[in-house]
NUKENU-958076 format. One line per field, with one value per residue: residue number from 0; x, y, z of N, C-alpha, C in turn. Coordinates in Angstrom, 1 decimal. Layout:
N
num NUM;...
nc1 X;...
nc2 Y;...
nc3 Z;...
cac1 X;...
cac2 Y;...
cac3 Z;...
cc1 X;...
cc2 Y;...
cc3 Z;...
# end
This chain:
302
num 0;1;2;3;4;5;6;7;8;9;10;11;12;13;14;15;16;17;18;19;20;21;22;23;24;25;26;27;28;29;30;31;32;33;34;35;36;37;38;39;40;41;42;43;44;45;46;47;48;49;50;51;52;53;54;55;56;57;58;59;60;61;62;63;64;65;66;67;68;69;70;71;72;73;74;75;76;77;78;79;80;81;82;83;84;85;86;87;88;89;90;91;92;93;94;95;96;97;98;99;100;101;102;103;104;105;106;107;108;109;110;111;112;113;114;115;116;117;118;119;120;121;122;123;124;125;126;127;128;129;130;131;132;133;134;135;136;137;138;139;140;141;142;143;144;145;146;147;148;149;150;151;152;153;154;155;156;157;158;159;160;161;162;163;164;165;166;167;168;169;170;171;172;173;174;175;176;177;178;179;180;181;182;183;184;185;186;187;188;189;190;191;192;193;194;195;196;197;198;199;200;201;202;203;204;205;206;207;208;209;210;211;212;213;214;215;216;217;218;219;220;221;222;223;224;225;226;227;228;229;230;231;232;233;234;235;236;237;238;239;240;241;242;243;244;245;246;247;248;249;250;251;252;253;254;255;256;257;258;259;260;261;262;263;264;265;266;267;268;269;270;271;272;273;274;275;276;277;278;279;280;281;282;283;284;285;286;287;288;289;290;291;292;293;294;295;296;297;298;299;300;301
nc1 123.6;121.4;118.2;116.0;113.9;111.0;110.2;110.4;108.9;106.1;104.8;104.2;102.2;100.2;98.7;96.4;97.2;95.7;93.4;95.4;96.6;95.8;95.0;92.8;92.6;92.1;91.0;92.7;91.6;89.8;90.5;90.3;92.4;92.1;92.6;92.1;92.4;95.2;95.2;94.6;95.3;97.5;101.3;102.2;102.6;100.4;99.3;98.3;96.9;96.2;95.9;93.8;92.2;93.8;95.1;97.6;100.2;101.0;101.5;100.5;99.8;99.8;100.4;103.2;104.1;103.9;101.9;101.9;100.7;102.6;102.4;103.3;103.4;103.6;107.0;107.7;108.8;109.0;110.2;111.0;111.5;112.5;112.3;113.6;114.2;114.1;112.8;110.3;110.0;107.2;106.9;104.2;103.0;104.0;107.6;110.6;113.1;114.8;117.0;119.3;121.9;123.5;123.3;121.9;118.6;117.0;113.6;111.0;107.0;106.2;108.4;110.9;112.1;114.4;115.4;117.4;117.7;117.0;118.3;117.0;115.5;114.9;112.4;112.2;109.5;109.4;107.4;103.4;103.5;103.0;104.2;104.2;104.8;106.0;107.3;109.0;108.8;106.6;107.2;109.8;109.4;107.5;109.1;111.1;113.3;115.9;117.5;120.7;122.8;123.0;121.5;121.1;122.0;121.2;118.4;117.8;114.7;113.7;111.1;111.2;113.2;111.6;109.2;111.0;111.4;109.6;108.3;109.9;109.4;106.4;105.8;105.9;104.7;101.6;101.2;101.8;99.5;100.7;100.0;100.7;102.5;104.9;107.4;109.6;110.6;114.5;117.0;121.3;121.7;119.6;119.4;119.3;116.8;115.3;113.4;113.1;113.7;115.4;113.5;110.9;108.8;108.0;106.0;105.9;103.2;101.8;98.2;97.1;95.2;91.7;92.7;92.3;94.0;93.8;92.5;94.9;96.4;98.3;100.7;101.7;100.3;99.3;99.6;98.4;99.2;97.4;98.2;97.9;95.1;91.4;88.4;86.5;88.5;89.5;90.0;88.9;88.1;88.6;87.4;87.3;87.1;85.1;84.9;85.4;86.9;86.1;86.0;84.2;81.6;82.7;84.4;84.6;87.2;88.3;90.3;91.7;93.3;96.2;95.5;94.9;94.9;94.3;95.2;94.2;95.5;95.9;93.7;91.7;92.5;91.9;92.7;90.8;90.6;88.4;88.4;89.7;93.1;95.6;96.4;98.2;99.9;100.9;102.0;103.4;104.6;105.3;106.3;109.4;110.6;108.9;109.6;112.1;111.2;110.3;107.9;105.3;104.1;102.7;99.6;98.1;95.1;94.2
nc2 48.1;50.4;49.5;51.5;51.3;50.2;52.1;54.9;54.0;54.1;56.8;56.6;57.4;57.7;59.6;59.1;59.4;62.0;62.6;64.2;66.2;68.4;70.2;70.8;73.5;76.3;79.5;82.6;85.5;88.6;91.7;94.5;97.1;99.6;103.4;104.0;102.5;103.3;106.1;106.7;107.0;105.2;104.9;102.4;99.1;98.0;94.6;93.4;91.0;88.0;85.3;83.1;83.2;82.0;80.1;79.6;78.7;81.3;84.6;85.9;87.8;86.6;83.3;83.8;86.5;88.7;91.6;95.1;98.0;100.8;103.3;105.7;108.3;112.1;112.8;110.3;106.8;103.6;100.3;98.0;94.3;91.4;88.2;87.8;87.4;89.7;93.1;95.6;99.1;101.7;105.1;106.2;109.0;111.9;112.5;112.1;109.5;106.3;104.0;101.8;98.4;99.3;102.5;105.2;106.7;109.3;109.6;110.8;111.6;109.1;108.6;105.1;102.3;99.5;96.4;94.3;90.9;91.8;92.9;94.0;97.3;100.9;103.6;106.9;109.8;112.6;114.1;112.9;110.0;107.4;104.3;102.0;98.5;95.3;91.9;89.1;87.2;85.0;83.4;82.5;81.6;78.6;77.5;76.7;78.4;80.5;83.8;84.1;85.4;88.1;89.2;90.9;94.4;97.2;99.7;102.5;104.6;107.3;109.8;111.9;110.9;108.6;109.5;110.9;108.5;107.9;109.8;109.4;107.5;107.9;109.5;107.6;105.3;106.1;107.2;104.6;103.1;101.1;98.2;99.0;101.6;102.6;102.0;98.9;98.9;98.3;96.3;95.7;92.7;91.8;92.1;90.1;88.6;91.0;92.4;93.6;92.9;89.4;87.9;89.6;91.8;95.3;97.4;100.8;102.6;104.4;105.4;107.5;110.1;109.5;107.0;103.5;100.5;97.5;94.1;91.9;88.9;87.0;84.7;85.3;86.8;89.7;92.8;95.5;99.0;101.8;104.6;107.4;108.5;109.5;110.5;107.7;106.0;103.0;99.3;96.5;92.9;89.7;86.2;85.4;86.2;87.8;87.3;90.0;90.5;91.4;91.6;89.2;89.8;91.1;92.0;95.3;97.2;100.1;102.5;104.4;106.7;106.1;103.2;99.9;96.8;93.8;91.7;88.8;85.7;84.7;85.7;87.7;91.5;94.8;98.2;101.5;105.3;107.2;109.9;113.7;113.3;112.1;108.7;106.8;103.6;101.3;98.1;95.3;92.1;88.4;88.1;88.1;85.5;83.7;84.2;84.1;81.0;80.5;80.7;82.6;83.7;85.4;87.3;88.9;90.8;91.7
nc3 104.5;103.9;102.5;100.2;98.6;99.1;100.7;99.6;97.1;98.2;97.8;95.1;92.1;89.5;86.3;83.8;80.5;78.8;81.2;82.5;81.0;80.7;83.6;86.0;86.7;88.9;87.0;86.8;87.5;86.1;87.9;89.6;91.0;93.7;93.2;95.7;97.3;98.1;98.8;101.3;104.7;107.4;106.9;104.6;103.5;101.0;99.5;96.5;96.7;95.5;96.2;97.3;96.0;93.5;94.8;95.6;98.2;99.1;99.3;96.3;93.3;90.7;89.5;89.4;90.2;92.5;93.4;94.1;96.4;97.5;100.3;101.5;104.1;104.5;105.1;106.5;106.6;104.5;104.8;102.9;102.7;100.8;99.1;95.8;92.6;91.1;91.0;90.5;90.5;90.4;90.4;91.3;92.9;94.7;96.4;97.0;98.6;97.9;99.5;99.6;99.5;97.7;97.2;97.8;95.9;94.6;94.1;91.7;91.0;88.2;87.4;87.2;88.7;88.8;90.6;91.4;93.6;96.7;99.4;101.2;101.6;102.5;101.9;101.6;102.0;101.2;100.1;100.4;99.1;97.0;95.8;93.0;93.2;91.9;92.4;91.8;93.7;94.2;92.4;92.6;95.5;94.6;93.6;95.6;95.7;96.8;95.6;94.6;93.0;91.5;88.7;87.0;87.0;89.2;87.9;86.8;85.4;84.3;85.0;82.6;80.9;79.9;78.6;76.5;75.1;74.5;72.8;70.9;69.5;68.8;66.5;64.1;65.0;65.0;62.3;60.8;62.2;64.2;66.6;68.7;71.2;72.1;74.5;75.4;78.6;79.2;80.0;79.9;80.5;79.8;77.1;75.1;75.3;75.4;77.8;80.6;83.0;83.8;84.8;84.3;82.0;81.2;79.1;78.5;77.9;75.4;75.0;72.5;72.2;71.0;70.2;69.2;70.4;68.4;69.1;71.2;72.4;74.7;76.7;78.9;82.5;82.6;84.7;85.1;85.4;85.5;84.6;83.8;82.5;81.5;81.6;79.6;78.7;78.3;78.9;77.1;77.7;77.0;76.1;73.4;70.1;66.9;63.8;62.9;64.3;67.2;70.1;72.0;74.1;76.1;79.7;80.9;81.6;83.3;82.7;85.3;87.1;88.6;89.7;89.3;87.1;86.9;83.9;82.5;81.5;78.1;77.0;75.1;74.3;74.0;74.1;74.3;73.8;74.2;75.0;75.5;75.6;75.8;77.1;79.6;80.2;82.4;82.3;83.9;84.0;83.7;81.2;81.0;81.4;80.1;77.7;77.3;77.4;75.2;75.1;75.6;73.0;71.7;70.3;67.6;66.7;63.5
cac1 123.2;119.8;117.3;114.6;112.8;109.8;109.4;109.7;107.4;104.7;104.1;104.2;101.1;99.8;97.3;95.8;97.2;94.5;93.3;96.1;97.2;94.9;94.8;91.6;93.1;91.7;91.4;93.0;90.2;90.4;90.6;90.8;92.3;91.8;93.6;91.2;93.5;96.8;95.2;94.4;95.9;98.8;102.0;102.3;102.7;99.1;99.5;97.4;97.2;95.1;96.2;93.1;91.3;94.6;95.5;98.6;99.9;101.9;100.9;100.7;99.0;99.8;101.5;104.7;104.2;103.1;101.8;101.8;100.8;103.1;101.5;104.1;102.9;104.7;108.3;107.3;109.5;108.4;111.4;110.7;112.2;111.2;113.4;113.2;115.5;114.3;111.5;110.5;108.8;107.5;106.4;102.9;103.1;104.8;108.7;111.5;114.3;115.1;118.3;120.1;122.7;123.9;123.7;120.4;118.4;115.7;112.4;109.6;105.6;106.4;110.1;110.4;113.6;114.3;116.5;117.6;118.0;116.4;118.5;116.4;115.7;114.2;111.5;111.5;108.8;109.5;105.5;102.6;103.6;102.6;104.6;103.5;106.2;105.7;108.5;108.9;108.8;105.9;107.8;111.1;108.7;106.8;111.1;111.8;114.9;116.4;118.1;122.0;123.5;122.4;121.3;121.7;122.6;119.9;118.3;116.9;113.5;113.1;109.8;111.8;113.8;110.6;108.6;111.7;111.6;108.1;108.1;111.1;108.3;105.0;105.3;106.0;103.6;100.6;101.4;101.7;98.9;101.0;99.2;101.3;102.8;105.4;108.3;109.8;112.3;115.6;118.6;122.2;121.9;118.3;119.3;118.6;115.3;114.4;113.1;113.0;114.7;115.3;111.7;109.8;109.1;107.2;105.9;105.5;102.6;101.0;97.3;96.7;93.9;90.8;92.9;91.8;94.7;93.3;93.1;96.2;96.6;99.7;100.6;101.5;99.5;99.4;99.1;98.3;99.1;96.7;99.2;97.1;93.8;90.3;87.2;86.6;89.6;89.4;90.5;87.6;88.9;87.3;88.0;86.9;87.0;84.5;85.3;85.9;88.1;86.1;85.8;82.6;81.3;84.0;84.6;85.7;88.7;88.2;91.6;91.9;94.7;97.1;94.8;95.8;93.8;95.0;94.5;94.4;96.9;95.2;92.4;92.2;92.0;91.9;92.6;90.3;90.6;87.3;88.8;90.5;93.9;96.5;96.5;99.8;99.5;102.4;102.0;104.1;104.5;105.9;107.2;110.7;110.6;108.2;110.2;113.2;111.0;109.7;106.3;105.1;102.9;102.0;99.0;97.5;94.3;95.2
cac2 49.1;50.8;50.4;52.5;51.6;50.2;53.4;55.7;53.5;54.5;58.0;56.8;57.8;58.3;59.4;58.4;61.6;62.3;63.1;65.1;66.9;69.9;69.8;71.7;74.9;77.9;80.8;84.1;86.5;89.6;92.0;95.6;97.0;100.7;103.9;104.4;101.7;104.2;107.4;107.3;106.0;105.6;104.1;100.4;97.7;96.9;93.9;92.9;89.2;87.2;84.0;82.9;82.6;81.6;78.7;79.5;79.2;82.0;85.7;86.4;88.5;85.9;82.9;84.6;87.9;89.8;93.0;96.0;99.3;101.1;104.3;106.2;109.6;112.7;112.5;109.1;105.9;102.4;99.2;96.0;92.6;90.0;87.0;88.1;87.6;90.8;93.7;97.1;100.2;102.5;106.6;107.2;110.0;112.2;113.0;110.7;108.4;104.9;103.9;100.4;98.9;100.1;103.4;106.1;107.0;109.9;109.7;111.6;110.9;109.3;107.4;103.9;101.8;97.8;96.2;92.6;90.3;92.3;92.7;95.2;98.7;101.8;104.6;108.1;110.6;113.8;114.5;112.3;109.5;106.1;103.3;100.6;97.2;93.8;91.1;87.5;86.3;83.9;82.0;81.7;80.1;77.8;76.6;76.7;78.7;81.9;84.0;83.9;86.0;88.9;88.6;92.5;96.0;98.3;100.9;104.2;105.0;108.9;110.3;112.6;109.7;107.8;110.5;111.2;107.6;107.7;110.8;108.9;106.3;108.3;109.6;106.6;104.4;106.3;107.0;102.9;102.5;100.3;97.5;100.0;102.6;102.3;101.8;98.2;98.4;97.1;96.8;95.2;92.2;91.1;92.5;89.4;88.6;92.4;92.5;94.8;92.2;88.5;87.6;90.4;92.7;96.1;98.4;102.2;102.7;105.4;105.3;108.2;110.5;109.1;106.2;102.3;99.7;96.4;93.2;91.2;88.4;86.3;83.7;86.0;87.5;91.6;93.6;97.0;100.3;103.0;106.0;108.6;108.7;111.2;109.0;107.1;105.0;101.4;98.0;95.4;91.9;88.6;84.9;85.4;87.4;87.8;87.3;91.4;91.0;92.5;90.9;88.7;89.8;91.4;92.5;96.8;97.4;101.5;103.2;105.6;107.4;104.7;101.9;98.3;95.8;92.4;91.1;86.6;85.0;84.2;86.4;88.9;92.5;96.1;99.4;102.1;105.9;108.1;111.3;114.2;113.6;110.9;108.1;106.2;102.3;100.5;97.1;94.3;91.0;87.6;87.5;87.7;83.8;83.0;84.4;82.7;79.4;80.7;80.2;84.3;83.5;86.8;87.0;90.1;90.8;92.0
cac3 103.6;103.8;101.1;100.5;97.5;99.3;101.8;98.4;96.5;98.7;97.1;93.9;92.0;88.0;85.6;82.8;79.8;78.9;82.5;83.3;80.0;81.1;85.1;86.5;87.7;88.6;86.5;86.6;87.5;86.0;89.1;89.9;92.7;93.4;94.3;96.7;98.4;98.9;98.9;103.0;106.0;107.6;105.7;104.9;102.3;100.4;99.0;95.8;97.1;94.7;96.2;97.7;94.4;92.2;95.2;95.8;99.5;99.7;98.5;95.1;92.4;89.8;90.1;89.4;90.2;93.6;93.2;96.1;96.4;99.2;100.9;102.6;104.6;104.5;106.1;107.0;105.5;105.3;104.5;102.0;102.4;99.9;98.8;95.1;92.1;90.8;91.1;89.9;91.5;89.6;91.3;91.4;92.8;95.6;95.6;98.1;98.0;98.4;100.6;99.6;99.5;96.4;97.2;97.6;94.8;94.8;92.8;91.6;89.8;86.9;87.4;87.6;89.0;89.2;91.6;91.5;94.6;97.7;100.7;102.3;101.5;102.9;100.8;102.5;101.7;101.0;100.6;100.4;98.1;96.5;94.6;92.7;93.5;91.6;92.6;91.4;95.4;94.3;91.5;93.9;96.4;93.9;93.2;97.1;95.5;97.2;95.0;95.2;92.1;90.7;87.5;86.3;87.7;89.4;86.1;86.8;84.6;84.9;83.8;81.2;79.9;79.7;77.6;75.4;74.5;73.4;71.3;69.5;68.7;68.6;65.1;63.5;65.2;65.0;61.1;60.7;62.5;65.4;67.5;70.3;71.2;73.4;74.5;76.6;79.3;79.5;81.0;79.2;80.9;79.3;75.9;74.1;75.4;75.5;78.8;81.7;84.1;83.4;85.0;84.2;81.3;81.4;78.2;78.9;76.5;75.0;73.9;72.2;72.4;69.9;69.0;69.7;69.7;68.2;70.6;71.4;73.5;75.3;77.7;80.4;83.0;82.9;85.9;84.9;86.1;84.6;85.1;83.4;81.9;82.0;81.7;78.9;78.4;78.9;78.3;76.8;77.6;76.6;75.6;71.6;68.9;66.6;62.5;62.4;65.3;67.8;71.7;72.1;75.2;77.2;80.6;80.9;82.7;82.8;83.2;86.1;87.6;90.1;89.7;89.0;87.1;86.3;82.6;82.6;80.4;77.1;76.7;74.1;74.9;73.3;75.1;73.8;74.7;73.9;75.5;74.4;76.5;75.2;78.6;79.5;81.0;82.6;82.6;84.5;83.2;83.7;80.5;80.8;81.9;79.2;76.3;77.6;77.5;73.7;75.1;75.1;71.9;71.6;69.0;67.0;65.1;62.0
cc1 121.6;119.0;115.9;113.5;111.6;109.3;109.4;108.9;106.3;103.8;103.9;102.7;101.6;98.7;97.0;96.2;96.7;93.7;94.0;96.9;96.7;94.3;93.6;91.9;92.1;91.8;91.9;91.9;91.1;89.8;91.0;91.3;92.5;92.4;93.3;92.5;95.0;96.6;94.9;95.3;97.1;99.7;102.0;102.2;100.8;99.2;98.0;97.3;95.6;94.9;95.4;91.7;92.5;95.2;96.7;98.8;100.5;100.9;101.2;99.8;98.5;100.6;103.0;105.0;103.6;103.1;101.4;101.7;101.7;102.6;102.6;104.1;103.8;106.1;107.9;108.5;109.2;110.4;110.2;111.8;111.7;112.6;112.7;114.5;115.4;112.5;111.3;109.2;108.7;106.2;105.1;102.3;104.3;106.7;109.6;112.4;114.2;116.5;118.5;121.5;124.0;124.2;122.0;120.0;117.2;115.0;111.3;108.3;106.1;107.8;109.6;111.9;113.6;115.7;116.7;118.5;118.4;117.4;118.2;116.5;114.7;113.6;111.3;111.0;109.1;108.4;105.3;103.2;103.3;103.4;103.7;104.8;105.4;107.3;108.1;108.9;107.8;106.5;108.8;110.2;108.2;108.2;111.2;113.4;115.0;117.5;119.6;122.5;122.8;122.2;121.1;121.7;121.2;119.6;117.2;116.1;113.8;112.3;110.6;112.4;112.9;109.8;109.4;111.8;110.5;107.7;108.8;110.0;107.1;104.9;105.1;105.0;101.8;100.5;101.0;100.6;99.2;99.9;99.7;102.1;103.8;106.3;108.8;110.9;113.3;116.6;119.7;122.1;121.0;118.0;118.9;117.4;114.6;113.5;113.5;114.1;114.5;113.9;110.6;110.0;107.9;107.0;105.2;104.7;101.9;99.9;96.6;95.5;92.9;91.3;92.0;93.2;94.2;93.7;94.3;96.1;98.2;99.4;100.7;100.4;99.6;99.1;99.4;98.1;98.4;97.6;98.5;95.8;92.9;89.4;86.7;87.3;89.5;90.2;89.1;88.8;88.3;87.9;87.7;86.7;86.0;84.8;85.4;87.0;87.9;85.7;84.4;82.6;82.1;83.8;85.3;86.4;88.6;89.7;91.5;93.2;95.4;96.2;95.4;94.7;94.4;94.0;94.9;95.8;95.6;94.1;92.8;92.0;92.3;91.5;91.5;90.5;89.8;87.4;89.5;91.7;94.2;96.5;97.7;98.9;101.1;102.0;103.3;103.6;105.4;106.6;108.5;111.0;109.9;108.8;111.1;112.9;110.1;108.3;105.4;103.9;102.1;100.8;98.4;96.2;94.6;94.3
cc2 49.3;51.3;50.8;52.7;51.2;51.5;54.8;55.4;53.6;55.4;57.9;56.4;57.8;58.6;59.2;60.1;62.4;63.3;64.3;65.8;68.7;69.8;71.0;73.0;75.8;79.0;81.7;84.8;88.0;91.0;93.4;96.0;98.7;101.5;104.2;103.5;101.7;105.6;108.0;106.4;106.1;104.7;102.5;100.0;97.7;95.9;93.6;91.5;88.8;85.5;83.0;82.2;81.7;80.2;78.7;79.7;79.8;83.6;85.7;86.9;87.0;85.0;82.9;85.5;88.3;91.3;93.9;97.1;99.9;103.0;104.8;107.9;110.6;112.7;111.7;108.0;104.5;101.3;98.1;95.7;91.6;88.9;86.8;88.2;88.9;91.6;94.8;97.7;101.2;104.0;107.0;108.9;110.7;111.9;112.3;110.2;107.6;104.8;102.3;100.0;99.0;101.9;104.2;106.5;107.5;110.0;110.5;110.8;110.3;108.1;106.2;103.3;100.1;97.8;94.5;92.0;91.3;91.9;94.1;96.4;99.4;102.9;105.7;108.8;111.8;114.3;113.3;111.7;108.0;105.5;102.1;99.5;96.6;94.0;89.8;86.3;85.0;82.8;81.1;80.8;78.8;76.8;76.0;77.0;79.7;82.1;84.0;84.6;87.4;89.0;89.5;93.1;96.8;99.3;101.3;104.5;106.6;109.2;111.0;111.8;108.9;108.6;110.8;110.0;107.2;108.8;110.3;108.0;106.7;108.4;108.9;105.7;104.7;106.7;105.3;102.5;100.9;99.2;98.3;100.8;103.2;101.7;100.0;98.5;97.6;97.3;95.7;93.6;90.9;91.7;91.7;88.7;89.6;92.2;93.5;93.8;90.5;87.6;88.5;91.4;94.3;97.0;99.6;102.5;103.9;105.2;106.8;109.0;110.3;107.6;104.5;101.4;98.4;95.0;92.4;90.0;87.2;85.6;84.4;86.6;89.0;92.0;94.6;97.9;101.4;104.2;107.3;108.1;109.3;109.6;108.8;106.4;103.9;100.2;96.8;94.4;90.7;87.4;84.7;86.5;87.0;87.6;88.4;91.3;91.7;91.5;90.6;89.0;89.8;92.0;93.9;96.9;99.0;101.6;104.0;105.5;106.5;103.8;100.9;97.3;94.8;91.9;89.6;86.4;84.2;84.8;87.8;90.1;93.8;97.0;100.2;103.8;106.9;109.6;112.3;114.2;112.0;110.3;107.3;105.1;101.7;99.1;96.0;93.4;90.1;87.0;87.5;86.2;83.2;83.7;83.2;81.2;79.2;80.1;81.6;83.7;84.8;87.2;88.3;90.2;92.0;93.2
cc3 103.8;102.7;101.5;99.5;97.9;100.3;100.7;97.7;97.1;98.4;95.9;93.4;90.4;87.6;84.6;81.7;79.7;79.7;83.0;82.4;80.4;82.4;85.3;87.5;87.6;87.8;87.0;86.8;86.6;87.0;88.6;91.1;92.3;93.7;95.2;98.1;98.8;99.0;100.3;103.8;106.3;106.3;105.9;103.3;102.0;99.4;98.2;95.6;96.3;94.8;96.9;96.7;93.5;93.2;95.6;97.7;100.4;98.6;97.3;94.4;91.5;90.2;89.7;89.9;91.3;93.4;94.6;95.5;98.2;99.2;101.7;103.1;104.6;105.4;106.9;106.2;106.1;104.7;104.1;101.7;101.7;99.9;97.1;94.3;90.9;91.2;90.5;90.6;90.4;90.6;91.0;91.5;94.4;95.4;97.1;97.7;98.5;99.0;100.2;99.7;98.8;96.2;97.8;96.4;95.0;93.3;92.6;91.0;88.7;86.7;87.6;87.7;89.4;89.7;91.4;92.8;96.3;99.2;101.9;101.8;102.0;102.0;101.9;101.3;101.6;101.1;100.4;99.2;98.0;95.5;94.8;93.0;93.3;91.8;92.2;92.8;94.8;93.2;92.5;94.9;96.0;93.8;94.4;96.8;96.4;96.3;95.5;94.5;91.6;89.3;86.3;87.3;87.9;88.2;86.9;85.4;84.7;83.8;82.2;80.6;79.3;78.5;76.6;74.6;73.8;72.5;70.6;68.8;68.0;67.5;63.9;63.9;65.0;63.4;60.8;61.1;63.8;65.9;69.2;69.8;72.2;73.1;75.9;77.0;79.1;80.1;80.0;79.1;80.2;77.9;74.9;74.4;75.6;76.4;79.6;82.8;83.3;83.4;84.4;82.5;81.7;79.9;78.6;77.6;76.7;74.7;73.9;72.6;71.1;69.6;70.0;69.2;69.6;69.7;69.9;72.7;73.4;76.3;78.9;80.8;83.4;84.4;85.4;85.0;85.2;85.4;84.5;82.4;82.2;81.1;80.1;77.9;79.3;77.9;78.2;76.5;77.8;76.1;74.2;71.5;67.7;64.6;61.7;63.3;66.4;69.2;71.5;73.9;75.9;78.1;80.1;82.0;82.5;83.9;84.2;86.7;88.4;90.4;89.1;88.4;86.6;84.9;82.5;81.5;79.3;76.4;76.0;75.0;74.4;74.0;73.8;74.8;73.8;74.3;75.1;75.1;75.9;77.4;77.9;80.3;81.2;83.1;82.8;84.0;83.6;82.6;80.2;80.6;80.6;77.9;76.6;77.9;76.0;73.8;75.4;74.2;72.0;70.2;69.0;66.1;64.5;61.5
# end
């Protein structure tokens, strides 16, 4: 018989609790990335790889979450492979279909569509077009899982279904006074953690024109899509609030049109829109995972 407890006792290591209750990670930056970085060139994948600063040593935005802008030229079409147990794209701009193998599905500006467990698919152009794609590729690696099940059914967003779902809310929320304004994705599957997919969630929000929604912060890390705004909409985002409730010395995140800015996990933050033109924000999120671990902690000032 071959033992092996002295050739495993070799690795074995501890630390003192204390020590190692709060390990010395790197922050989350909070990060823009621009549309400047799908509006030329030929087509291709741009990866918003943040994994250089966040340590990881595989791509990732966040470490859950990779974010991409894809660039695909007129009657041009690119293909993404991930090893992903779910994703979502949502249409910047320009008009095309996707090819899986589920079927084909054409999209416009504005749609957004998730797919769970990636075995390859193709994006043709019709004209000049841009999606945004976050996938959970960097958690599955962190596991050394590959997905095996699907864990819901592909769901079609369409801009008009998406706008009918936020006038159903609008008049009520801006009456109330809301902390939002907006609607979250879902699909049947992630009905009782109200989510967009079991990893991910996304809210299609509205901020009004004039209005300010107070800060809020959570454990997850945002990545978010400014889908429309005219200059003077932003996000002020900061590690304290002040005894009115107002960010001590915050970083501006200014909204523009298919830009992407990452908001940290923990840090307050409040959209503001100074313009006369109601802006939309689509932000991705790892919180599917973090409800279903009732660690979300979503906090409001009041």
């Amino acid at each position: 018989m071959n033992f092996i407890n002295e050739q495993w006792a070799e690795t074995a290591m501890t630390w003192e609790y204390a020590a190692a209750a709060s390990p010395d990670l790197v922050d989350i930056p909070i990060q823009v990335f621009p549309s400047q970085l799908h509006e030329e060139g030929e087509t291709r994948i741009i990866g918003l790889d943040l994994s250089e600063i966040i340590g990881t040593p595989y791509s990732a935005t966040t470490p859950n979450l990779m974010a991409n802008y894809l660039r695909i030229c007129q009657n041009d079409k690119i293909q993404t492979v991930v090893q992903a147990s779910s994703e979502v794209f949502f249409v910047m701009r320009g008009k095309g279909r996707t090819e899986t193998d589920s079927g084909t599905l054409t999209w416009q500006p504005g749609d957004a569509f998730t797919l769970p467990i990636n075995r390859g698919m193709t994006h043709y152009a019709q004209e000049d077009a841009a999606l945004f794609w976050v996938h959970d590729a960097p958690l599955l690696q962190y596991l050394g899982a590959i997905p095996a099940t699907p864990r819901f059914e592909p769901i079609y967003y369409s801009k008009s279904y998406l706008d009918r779902e936020i006038t159903r809310v609008r008049e009520a929320s801006i009456r109330e006074n809301r902390n939002r304004n907006g609607v979250i994705l879902g699909n049947p599957a992630s009905e009782k953690n109200r989510t967009m997919t079991h990893t991910m969630w996304s809210l299609y929000n509205l901020l009004p024109k004039g209005a300010m929604q107070k800060p809020h912060r959570h454990n997850s890390v945002a990545i978010d899509l400014a889908v429309y705004a005219e200059s003077g909409t932003y996000t002020l985002i900061g590690k304290e609030i002040d005894s009115q409730g107002n960010i001590i010395n915050p970083v501006k995140a200014e909204w523009k049109p298919n830009t992407v800015f990452v908001t940290p996990p923990g840090l307050w933050h409040s959209h503001h829109n100074h313009s006369n033109s109601d802006a939309y924000v689509f932000p991705v999120q790892d919180a599917g995972i973090q409800i279903y671990m009732r660690t979300l902690d979503i906090q409001f000032v009041k």
